[in-house]
N, C-alpha and C positions, 0 to 999 in steps of 0.2 A: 794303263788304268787297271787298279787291282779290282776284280770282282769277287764278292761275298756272299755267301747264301748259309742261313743263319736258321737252324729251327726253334734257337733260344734263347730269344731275343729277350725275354723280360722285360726292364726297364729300359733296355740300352746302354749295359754300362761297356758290352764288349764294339759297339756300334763307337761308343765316343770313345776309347781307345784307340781303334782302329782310326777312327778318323783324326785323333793326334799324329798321329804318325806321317800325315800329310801326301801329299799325291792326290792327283785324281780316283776318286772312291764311289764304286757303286756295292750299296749292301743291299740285300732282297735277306728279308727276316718273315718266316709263315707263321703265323698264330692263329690257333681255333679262337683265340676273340684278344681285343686291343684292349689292357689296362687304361684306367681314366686316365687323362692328361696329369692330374694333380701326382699321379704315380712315377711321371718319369721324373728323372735328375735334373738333365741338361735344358736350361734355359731355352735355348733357341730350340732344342726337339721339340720341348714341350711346348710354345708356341704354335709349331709348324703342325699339331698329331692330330690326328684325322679321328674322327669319329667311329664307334667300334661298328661299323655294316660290314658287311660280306664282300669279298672281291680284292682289286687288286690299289694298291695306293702308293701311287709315287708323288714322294716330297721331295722336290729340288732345294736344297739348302743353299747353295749356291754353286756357279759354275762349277765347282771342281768335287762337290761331296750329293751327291742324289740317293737315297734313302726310298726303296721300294717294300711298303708293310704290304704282305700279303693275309689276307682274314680270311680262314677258312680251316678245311681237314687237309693234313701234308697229304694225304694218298688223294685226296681230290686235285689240290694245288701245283704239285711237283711237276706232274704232266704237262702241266699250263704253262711253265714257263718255258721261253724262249732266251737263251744268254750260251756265256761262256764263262764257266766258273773257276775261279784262281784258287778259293779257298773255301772250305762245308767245314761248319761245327754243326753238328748231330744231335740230339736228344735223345734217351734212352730206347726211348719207343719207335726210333728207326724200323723200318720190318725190311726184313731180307729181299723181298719183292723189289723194295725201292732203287737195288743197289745198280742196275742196268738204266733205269731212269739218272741217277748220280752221276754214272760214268757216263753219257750221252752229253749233259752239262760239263764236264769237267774237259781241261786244257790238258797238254799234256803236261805231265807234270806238276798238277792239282795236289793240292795239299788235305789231308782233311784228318777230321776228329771226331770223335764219337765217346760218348759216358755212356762206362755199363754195359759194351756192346756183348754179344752170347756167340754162342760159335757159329751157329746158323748165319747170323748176320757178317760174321769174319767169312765164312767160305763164299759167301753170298759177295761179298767185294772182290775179295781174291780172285774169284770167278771172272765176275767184271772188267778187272784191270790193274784192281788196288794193291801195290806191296802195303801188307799191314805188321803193326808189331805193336807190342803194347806201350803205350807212352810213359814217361817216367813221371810224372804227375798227373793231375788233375786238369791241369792247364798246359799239358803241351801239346804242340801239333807239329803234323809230320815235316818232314826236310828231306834235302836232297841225299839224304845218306841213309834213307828208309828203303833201300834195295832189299831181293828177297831172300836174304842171307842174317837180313833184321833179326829173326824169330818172332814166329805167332805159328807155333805148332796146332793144328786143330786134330790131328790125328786122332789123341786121346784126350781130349779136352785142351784148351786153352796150356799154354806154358809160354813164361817169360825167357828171356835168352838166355839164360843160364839152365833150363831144363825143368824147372819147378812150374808144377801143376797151381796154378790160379783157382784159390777159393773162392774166389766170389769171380761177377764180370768184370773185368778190369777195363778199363780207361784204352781207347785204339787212336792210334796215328797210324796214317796209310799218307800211299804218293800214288797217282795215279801213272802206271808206266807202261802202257797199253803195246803190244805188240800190234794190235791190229792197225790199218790205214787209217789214219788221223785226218777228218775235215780241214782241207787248205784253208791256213790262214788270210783272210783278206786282206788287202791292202788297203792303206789308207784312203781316204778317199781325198782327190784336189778341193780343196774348200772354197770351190767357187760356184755359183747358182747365179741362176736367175728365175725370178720367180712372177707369176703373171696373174695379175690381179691384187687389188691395194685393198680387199673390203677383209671383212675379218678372219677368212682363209687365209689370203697371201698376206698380211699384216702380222699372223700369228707364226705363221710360216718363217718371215724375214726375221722376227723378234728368234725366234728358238733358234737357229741359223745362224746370226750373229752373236747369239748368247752360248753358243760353241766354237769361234772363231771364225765362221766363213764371212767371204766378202760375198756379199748377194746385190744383184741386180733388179731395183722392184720396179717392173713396168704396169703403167694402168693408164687408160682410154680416156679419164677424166681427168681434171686438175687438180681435184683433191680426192684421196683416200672414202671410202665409203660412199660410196653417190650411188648405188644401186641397190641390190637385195640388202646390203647392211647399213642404206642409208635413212631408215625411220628412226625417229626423236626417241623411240624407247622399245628397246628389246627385253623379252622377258626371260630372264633365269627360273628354271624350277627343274628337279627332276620328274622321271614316272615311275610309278610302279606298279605292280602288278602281282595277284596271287601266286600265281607260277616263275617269279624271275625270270623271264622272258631274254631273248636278246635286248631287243629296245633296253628294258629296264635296267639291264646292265651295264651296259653302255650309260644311258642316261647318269646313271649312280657314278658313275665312276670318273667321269668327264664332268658334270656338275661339281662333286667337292675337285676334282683336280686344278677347276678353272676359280673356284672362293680362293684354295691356298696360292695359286699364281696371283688375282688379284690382290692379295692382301703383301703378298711380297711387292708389289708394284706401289702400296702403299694405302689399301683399302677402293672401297667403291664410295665412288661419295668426293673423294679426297684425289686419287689417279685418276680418275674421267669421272664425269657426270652419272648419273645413276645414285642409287639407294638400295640396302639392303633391309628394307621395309618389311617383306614379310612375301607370300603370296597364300590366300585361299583359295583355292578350287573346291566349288561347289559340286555337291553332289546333282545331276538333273532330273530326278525323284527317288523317292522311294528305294525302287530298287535298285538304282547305283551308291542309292547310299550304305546299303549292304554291303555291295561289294568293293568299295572304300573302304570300309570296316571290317571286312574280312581278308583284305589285304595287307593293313595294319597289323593284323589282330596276328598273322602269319609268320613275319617277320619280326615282332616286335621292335619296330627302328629306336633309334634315341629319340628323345623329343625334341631335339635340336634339329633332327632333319624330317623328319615328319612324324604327324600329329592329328590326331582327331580332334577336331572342335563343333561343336554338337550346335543345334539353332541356336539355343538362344546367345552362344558367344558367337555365332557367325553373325546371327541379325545386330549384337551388340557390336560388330567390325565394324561392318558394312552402313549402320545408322538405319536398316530398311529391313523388315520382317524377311526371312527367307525357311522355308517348314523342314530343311534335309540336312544342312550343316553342310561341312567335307574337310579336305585335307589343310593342315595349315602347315606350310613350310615356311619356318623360323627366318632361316636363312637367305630366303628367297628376294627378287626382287626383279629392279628392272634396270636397266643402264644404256645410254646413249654407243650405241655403237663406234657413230666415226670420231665421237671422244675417246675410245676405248683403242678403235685403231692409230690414230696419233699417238697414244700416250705407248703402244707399242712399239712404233716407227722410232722414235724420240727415243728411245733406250735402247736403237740399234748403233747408236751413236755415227762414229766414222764408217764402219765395215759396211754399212748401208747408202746406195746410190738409188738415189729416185730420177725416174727419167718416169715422167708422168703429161698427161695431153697428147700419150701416143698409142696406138694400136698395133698391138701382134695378130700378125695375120697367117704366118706361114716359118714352120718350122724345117728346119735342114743339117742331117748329121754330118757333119765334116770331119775326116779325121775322129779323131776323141773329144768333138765339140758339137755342140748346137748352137747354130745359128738363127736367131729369131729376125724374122725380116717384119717388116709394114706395110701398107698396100700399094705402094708404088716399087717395093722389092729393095729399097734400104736398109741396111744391116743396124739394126739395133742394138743391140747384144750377144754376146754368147757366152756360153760357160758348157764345163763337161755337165754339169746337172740342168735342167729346166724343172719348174714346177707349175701346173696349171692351177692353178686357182681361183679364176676368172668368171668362176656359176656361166649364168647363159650363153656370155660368148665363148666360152672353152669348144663348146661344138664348131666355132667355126675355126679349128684348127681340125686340119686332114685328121693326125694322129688318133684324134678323142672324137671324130664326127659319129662312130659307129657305137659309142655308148650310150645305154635306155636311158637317156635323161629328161627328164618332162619339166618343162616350163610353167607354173603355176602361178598369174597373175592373186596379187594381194593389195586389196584396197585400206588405206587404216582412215579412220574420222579425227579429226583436229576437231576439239569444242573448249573453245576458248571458255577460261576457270569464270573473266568476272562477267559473262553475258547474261542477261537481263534474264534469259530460261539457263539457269545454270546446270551444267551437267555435275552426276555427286562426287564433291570433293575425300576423296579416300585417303585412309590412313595406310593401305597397301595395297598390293596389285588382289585385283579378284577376276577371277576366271572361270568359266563353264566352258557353253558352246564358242563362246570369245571371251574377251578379255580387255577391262578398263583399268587403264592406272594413274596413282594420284598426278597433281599437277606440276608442271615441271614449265619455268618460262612461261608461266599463266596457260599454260597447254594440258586438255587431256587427253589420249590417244585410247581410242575405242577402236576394236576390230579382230581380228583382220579377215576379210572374205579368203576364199579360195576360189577362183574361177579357169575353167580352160580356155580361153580365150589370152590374146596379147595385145587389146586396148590398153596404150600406156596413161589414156589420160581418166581424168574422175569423172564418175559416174553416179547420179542420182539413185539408181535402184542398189547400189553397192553402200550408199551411205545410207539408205533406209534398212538392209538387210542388217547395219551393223549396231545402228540405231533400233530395229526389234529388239536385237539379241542382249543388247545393254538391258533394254526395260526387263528382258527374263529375269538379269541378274540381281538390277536395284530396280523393285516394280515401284510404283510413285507416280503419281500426277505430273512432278516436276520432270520426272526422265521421257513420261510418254509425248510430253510436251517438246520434247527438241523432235522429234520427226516432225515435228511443222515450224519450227522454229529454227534451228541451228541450217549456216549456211554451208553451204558445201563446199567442204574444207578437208584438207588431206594427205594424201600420197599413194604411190602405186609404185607398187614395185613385185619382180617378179623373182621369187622362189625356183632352186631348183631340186628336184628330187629323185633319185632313185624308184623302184618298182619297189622294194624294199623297204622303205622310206627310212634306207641307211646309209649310211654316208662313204663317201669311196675316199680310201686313205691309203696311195702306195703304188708301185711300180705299175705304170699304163700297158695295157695288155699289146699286142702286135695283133690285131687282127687279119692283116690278110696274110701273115707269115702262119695261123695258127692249122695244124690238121689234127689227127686224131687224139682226144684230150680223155684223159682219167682223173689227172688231181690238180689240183690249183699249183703242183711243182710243173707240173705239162707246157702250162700256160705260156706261150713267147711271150718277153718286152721288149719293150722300144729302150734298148741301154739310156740310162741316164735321166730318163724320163719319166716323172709322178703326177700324179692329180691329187688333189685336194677339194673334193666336187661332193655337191648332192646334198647340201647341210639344211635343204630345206627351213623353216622356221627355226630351229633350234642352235643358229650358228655362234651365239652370245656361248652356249655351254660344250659347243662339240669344237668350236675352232682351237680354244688352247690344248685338251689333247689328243686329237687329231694333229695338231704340230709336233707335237713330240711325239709322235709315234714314229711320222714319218723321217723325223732328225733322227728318230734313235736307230731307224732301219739303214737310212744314208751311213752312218757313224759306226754299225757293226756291232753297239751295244744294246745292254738286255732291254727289251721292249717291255712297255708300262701297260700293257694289257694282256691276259689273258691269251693264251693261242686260239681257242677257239672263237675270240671277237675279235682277233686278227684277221682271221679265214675269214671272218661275214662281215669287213670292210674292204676285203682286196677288190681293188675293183676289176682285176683276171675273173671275177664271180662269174658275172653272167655270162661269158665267153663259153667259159665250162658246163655252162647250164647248156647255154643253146648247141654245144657241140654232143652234149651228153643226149641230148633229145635225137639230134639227128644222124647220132651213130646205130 
């Protein structure tokens, strides 16, 4: 697979080149801000192009070509990535500083280019690693005959191989031919998993999995897919945000548009599984949140395709019911039937996918260079060199993960049937404050959802009146205060699971009793072959698709679709290192 790291990217037209050329292709292109969609060439990119926000955006085009825009400052961004680069085209405004960040990315024998470049920035590579020489156009880059006998004199300014001083910055091809010890290249990995739990972790898991060749093994305790934390009638998509960009909000941004452009490659919402992309508003819950709505807005300037302010009187004209504060409206947003989402996942793992389902993992065992997953009678299930937990509450009852902070969070949601005689308000999209009601689906509205610490699985009167309050906050009305006496108790319970964090664990499972004295999250032991996929709390409709590809791209050895720094604050080695860090 060739890798490319691009800081001039424009339209794309060196993107769709490259990508004629054919091969497995990954390009990561940085821009301080994304040109409108109407600006690019290519059809299909401009389909795929993401919204001009901040951070990091990967567009899988298809198996073989994935396209990572990153939006921001290159001196902010550089650092952030995580890869191995084949090939760097430069922009003018490279700074010498960078040139050690470059060579950290770069394979042996990296190619790269640079317009414009000054002498600072040529000693600045040279230093690094780079044989450099001036290219003989505009458009060339270096090769394997760029050794340091090239010519790129810096002694007394710049000069071309023939000994002539460079009037202007000329144009640099460099090879990256580093004497120093070079990071072991990894070896491939055997493309076989198994993966545990069918709800919309392990679903999204097995889909990215076999959507890179591996044969995966998907085991689950039910007989169909989604029957627990991912089994409610309607889960809600929306991102957060926040004045400070925050982690949450980061994440949030980044895994909400990741999972719009994987469904719409799956063929839309609405259309590939149940659901609607209707809209969502969140209400501000007075006064002064609605300030700071609006100054979080006001901060970031978003598009207004991904959010928006909409002031009372277009909130109270949503909703059909006076509300005094307004709040955010995201365009995009909506709700979608989970275990339709997860089917429609599984179904497009085609052959490379085995379901063995109505069965429980109980006990895990490294044999050889395999895992063996056994059942409660000590029957071998499965094995594969990879396993992945993905299973929310029962994951604790495997040894390996029992000693991770994971809290179990009973959730109640209300069923209020669309044509009942006290009708609940029929909505044009999801709206949300302290809960959250959406339109009707199968003549169903789903109102809710509590949080309780408790692990009563069945329905409870004081849970459907709590969620029943929290509707009247939203839509006040005779009609709404009427279902607490009215509407029958009607529902689901299911239980959440979350971190202390309330982040999500995405990555290699720590070794706990093998662990002694820890400094950095490199300290951390694993359990070889061993990940989770846990913690996705409420939010699993927009964190499971790239939470999957994070951890496929970490299995696979290529460049990760996040940020390094949201790397670090999903490993789930996290709290291992915290608690060793406290008690050293």
């Amino acid at each position: 697979m060739r890798v490319v790291l691009d800081t001039e990217f424009g339209s794309g037209a060196r993107f769709v080149a490259a990508r004629a050329q054919g091969g497995r292709l990954h390009y990561i292109a940085i821009a301080a801000a994304l040109p409108p969609a109407a600006a690019v060439g290519d059809a299909q990119l401009r389909a795929a192009w993401p919204l001009n926000v901040p951070g990091f955006h990967r567009v899988i085009l298809n198996d073989e070509v994935t396209l990572d825009l990153l939006v921001g400052a290159v001196d902010a961004v550089l650092p952030q990535i995580a890869a191995r680069v084949n090939a760097f085209y430069l922009s003018p405004e490279v700074a010498p500083a960078w040139a050690r960040t470059l060579a950290k990315l770069a394979v042996q024998g990296a190619t790269l280019h640079v317009r414009a470049a000054d002498e600072a920035l040529v000693w600045a590579l040279t230093a690094a690693g780079f044989v450099c020489r001036i290219a003989d156009d505009a458009h060339a880059s270096a090769n394997d005959n760029a050794h340091a006998d090239a010519g790129v004199s810096t002694g007394a300014g710049l000069r071309d191989e023939a000994g002539r001083r460079c009037a202007a910055a000329p144009d640099i091809a460099a090879v990256y031919l580093s004497r120093k010890p070079q990071p072991v290249a990894q070896a491939a990995p055997v493309r076989r998993a198994v993966v545990i739990g069918a709800g919309l972790a392990g679903s999204s898991a097995a889909q990215r999995l076999c959507a890179r060749g591996w044969q995966v093994t998907l085991i689950e305790r039910h007989a169909q897919p989604a029957q627990e934390a991912s089994g409610n009638l309607a889960g809600i998509f929306m991102p957060l945000l926040s004045k400070d960009d925050n982690l949450p909000t980061r994440l949030s941004r980044a895994a909400y548009l990741f999972a719009l452009r994987e469904w719409r490659r799956m063929g839309g919402v609405g259309t590939a599984f149940l659901g609607a992309d209707c809209g969502v508003l969140q209400l501000a819950r007075d006064d002064r949140h609605a300030k700071v709505q609006q100054h979080a807005l006001a901060q970031w300037n978003y598009p207004p395709q991904y959010a928006r302010w909409a002031d009372a009187q277009e909130a109270s004209a949503l909703i059909g019911a006076p509300t005094p504060h307004g709040g955010w409206l995201f365009a995009q947003g909506g709700w979608a039937r989970p275990s339709s989402l997860c089917e429609a996942m599984l179904a497009a793992c085609g052959e490379r996918l085995q379901r063995v389902f109505h069965t429980e993992a109980l006990d895990l065992l490294r044999v050889d260079d395999d895992w063996q997953v056994r059942g409660a009678d000590g029957a071998l299930i499965a094995q594969a060199p990879t396993v992945i937990l993905a299973s929310g509450a029962g994951a604790g009852q495997i040894a390996q993960a029992a000693e991770l902070p994971l809290a179990k969070l009973r959730g109640q949601v209300t069923h209020l049937p669309a044509d009942a005689a006290a009708a609940p308000p029929l909505l044009p999209l999801v709206v949300c404050r302290e809960a959250y009601v959406t339109p009707p689906s199968d003549g169903i509205v789903c109102a809710g959802a509590t949080y309780d610490n408790d692990d009563d699985p069945a329905l409870r009167a004081s849970s459907q009146q709590e969620n029943l309050a929290r509707l009247a906050e939203i839509i006040p009305g005779d009609a709404v205060a009427a279902l607490a006496h009215t509407a029958p108790l009607a529902g689901r319970v299911g239980f959440r699971v979350a971190a202390p964090d309330r982040l999500p664990l995405a990555g290699a499972l720590p070794d706990y009793p093998n662990a002694g004295r820890l400094e950095f999250l490199s300290d951390v032991p694993r359990h070889p072959g061993l990940h989770c996929l846990l913690g996705y709390a409420s939010r699993g409709l927009i964190w499971a698709p790239l939470m999957a590809e994070l951890l496929v791209s970490q299995l696979e050895n290529t460049p990760l679709p996040l940020e390094a720094a949201l790397v670090e604050a999903l490993d789930p080695g996290r709290f291992l290192l915290k608690q060793r860090r406290r008690a050293q």
